[in-house]
N, C-alpha and C positions, 0 to 999 in steps of 0.2 A: 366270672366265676359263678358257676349254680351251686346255690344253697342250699337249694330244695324242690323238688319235684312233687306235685303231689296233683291226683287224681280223681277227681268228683264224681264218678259218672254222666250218664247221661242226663241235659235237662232235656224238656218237653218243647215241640217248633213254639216260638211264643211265648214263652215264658222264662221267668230270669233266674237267677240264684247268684246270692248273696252271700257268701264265704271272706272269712277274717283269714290270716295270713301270717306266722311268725318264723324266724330261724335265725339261730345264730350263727354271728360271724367266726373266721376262727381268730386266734388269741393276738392283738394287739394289731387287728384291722378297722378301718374305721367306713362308718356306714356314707361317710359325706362326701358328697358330689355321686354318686352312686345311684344307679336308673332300677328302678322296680320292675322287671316284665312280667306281662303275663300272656302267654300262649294257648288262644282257646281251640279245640281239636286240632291238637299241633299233629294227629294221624290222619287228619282229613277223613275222618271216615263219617263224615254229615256232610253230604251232597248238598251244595250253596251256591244263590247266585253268584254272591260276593263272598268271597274269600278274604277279603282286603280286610274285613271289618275284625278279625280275630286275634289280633292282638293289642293289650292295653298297656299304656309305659307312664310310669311315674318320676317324679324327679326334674333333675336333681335332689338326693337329701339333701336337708339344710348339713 
């Protein structure tokens, strides 16, 4: 289920950005066992060697 989409723009080749991250679930769902993704230029539109490296997964929540 997506919570949330949201959009940063572009960073610069080499350098990072550090963004926090919130949403709510809907009513009387529970956040546990449940995987965090995140999808970095999920449009591909940054020409890379490695593609592989762009997305990051968290979890399970406790």
């Amino acid at each position: 289920m997506l919570l949330r989409a949201k959009n940063y723009g572009k960073i610069a080749a080499g350098k990072a950005l550090k963004k926090s991250f919130s949403a709510d679930l809907p009513g009387g769902a529970s956040a546990s066992g449940k995987y965090v993704i995140a999808l970095i230029d999920a449009g591909e539109d940054v020409v890379e060697a490695d593609e592989a490296d762009n997305v990051a997964v968290f979890g399970p929540l406790p």
